[in-house]
C-alpha positions as CSV (number, residue, x, y, z in Angstrom):
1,X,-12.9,119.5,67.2
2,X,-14.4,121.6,69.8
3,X,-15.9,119.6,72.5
4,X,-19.7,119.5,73.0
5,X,-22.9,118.3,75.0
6,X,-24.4,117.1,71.7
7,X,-25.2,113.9,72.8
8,X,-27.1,115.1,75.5
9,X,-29.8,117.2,73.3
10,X,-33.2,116.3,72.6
11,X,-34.6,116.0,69.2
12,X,-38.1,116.8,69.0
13,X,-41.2,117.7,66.4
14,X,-41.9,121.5,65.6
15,X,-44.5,122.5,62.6
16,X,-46.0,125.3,60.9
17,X,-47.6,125.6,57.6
18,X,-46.5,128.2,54.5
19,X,-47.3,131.8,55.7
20,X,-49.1,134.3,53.1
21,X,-46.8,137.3,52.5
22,X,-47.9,140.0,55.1
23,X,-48.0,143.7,53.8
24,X,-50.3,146.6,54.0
25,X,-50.5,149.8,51.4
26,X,-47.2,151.5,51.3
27,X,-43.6,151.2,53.1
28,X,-42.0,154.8,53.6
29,X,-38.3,154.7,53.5
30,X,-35.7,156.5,55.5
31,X,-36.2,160.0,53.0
32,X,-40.0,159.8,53.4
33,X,-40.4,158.1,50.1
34,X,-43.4,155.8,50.1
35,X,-42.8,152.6,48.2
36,X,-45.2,149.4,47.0
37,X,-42.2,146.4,47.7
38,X,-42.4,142.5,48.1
39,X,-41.8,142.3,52.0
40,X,-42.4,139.1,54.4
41,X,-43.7,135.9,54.4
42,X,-44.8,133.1,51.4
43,X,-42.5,131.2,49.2
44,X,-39.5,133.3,47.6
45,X,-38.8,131.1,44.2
46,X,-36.2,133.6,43.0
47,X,-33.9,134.2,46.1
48,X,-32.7,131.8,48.7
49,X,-29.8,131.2,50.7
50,X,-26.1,132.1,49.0
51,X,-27.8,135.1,47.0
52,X,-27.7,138.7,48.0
53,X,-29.4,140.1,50.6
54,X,-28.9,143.4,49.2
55,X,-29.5,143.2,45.3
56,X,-33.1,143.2,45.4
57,X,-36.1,145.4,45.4
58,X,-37.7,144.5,48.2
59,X,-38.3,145.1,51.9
60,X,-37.1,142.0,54.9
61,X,-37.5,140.0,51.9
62,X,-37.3,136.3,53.3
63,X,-35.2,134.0,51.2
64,X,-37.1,130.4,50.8
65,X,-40.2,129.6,52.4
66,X,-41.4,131.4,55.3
67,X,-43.7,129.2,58.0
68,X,-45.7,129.8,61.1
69,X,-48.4,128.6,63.3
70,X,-51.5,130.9,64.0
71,X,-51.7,129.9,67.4
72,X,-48.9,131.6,69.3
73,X,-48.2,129.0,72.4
74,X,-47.6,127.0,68.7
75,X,-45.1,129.0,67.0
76,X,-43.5,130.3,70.1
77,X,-42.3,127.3,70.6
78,X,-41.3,126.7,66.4
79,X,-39.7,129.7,66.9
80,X,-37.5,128.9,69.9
81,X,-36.8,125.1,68.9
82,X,-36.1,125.2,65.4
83,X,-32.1,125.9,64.9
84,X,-30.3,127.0,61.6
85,X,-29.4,123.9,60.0
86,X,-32.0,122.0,61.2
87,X,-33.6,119.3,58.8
88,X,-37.2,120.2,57.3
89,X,-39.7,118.0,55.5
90,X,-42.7,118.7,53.8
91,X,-45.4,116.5,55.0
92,X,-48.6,117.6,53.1
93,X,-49.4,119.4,49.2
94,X,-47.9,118.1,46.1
95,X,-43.9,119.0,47.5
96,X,-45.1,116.0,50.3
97,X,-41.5,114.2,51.4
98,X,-39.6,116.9,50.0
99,X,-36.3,117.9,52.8
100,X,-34.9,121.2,53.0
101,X,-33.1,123.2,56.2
102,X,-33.9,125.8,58.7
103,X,-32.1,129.1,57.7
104,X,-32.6,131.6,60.8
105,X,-35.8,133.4,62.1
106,X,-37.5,136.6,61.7
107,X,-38.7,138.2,64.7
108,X,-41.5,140.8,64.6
109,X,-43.7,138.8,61.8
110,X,-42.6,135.0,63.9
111,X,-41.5,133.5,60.8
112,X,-39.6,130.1,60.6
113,X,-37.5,130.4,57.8
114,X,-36.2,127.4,55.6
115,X,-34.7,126.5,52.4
116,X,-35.8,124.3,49.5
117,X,-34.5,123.4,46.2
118,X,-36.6,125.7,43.3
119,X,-38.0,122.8,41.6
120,X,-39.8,121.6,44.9
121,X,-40.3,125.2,45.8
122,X,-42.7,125.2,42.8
123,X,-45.1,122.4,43.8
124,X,-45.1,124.3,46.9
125,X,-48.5,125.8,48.0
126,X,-49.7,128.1,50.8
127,X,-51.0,126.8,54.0
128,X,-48.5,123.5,53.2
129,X,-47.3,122.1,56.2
130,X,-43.6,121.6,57.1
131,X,-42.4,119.6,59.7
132,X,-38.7,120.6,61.4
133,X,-36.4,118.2,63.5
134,X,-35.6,120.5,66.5
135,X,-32.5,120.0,67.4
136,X,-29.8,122.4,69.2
137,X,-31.1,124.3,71.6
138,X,-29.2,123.7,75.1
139,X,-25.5,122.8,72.9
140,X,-22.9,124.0,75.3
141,X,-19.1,123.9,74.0
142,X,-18.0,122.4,77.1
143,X,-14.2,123.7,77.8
144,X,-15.8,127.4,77.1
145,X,-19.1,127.2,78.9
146,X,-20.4,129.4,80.2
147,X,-18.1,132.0,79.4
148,X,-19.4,131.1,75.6
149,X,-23.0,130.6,75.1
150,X,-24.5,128.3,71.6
151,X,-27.7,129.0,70.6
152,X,-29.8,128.7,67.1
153,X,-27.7,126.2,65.8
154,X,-27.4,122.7,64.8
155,X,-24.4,120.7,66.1
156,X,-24.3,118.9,62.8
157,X,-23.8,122.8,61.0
158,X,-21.8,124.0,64.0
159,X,-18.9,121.3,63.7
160,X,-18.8,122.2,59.8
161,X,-18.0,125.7,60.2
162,X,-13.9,125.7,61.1
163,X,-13.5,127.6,63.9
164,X,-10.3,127.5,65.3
165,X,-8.8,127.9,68.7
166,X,-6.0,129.6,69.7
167,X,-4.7,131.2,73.1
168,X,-8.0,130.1,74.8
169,X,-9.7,131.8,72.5
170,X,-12.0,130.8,69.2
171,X,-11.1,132.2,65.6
172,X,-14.4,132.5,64.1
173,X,-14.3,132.9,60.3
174,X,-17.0,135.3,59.2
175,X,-18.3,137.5,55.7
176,X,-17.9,140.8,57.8
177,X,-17.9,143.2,61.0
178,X,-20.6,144.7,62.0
179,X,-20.0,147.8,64.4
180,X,-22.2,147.9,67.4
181,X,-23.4,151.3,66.7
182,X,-24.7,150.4,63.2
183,X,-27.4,147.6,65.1
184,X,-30.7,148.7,65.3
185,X,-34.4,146.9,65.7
186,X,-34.4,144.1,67.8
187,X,-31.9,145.6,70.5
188,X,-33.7,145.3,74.2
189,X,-34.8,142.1,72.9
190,X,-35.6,140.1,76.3
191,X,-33.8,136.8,74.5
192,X,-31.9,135.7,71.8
193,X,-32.9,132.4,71.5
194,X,-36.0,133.2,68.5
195,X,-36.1,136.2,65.8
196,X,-33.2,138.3,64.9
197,X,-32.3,141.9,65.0
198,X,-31.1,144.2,62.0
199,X,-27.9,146.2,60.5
200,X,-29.3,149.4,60.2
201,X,-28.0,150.4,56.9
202,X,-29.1,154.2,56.0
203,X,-25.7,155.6,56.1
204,X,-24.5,153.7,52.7
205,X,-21.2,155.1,52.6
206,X,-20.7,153.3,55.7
207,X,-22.5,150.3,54.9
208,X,-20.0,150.4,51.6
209,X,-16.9,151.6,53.7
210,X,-17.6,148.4,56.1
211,X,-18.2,145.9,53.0
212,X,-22.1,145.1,54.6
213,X,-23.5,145.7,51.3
214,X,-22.2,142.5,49.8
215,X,-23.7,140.3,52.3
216,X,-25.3,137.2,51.1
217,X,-28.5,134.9,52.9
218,X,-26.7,133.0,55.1
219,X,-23.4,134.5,55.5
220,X,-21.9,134.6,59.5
221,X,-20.9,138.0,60.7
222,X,-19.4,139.1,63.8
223,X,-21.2,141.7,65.5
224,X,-18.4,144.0,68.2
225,X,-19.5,145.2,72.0
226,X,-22.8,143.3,71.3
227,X,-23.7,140.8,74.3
228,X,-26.8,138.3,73.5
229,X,-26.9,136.0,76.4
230,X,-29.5,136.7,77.7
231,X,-31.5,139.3,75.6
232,X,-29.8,141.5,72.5
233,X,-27.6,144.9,74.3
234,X,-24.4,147.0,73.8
235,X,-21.4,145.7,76.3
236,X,-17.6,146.8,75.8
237,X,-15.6,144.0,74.5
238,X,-18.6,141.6,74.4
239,X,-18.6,139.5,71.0
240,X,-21.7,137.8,69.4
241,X,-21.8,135.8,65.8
242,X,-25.1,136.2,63.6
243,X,-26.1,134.6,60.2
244,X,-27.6,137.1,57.6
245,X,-31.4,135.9,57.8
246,X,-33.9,138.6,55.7
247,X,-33.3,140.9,53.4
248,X,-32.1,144.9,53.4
249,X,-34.6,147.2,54.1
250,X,-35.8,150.6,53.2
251,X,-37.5,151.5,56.8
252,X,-35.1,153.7,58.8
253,X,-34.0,151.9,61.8
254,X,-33.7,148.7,60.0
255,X,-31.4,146.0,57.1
256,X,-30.6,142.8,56.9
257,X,-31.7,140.7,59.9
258,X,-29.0,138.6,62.2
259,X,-30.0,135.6,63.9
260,X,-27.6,135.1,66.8
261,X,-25.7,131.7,67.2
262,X,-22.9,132.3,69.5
263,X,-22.1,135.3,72.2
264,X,-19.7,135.8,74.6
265,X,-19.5,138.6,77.4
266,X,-15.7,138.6,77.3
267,X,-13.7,139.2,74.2
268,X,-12.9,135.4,73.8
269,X,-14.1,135.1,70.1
270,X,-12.0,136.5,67.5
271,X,-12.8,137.2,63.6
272,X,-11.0,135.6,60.5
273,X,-12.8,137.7,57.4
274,X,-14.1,134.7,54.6
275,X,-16.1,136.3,51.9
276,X,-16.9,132.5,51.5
277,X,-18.4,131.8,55.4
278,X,-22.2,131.3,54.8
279,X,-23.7,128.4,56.3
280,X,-24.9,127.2,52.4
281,X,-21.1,125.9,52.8
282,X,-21.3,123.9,55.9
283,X,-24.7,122.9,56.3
284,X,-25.6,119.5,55.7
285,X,-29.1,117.5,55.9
């Protein structure tokens, strides 16, 4: 097992309450077609983590329940402290004590994403409040750092998913490449550490070509010559694994959203393709 700082992490309190879905008129897609779509925000009964992100009609479709706090200094901080895998608990409404887990972040709209079983799904309620156990931030694989940089994650999820090491580097197994030329909104980020940033996915003969289009909510993916250590840019040989967090989307410049959980500058993660590797598989709460 990969040695960490786990130990060392603090565990702390982050909240926000059920978000209303967020959209305005219509959504013009990359052809100039306007289109009335489902889009962000609310509770999504009828796709959640495992399902695909791309066999849908919708646009960033969030799988789950989306949550955020109104006052920014407030969700800034659930934004930046609340790691995939994470444990989530309802704590008011008729779903009160129900658990589910944090399954990325959606930058842009500064939603919290997390996933519940259906049946508690339905006693849900806008403007419910969900507390998350923080817990991750700061993880630091400690014979890699800081050539290899954690972030997003929960240590519990992170020693599920078998990553292997070999020739002082880690074997990462993954749904998919992603090509750095085919990332688009969200690069220039300032950080990494909150939101995500999107496959753009207008040429679908390469989307198809590349296999993207059968990505699920919640698979890993490797994104090549993309460095996220400390903001989201292009670099030669840099490396950075994502988990699939929204849906596709019809806007040009955008598709489904990656939230970062490990990067490296230097071409010391490698890729082992597993249609299977979605964190649904090794998360547990």
């Amino acid at each position: 097992m990969l040695k960490t700082n786990k130990e060392k992490l603090v565990m702390q309190s982050v909240q926000g309450k059920i978000h209303h879905p967020m959209g305005k008129n219509y959504r013009v897609n990359n052809d100039g077609e306007p289109m009335m779509l489902p889009a962000t925000g609310g509770i999504t009964y009828n796709f959640r983590v495992g399902d695909s992100a791309f066999d849908l009609v919708g646009d960033h479709v969030e799988p789950g329940v989306s949550i955020r706090n109104e006052e920014k200094i407030e969700n800034d901080a659930l934004m930046n402290l609340a790691c995939i895998g994470n444990k989530a608990i309802v704590v008011s409404g008729e779903a009160k004590g129900a658990e589910g887990f944090v399954t990325g972040s959606h930058g842009g709209i500064e939603h919290t994403l997390i996933d519940f079983d259906k049946e508690e799904m339905f006693l849900m309620a806008i403007d419910d409040k969900i507390l998350v156990r923080s817990f991750g931030q700061g993880l630091r694989l400690t014979d890699y750092y800081p050539e290899i940089k954690v972030m997003n994650v929960d240590p519990g999820l992170f020693e599920n998913i078998p990553i292997e090491e070999k020739d002082g580097k880690l074997i990462v197994p993954v749904a998919c490449k992603v090509p750095a030329h085919l990332m688009g909104s969200g690069v220039g980020s300032a950080s990494a550490y909150n939101g995500d940033y999107d496959i753009m996915t207008s040429d679908e003969e390469e989307i198809k070509r590349l296999g993207i289009d059968k990505l699920n909510f919640g698979d890993l993916v490797m994104i090549e010559n993309h460095d996220n250590s400390y903001g989201r840019t292009y670099l030669k040989g840099a490396v950075s694994i994502g988990v699939i967090v929204h849906s596709n989307c019809i806007k040009a410049g955008h598709g489904p959203g990656v939230t970062t959980i490990m990067t490296s500058k230097k071409s010391l993660i490698e890729a082992k393709i597993d249609s299977e590797s979605n964190i649904k598989k090794y998360v547990k709460v």
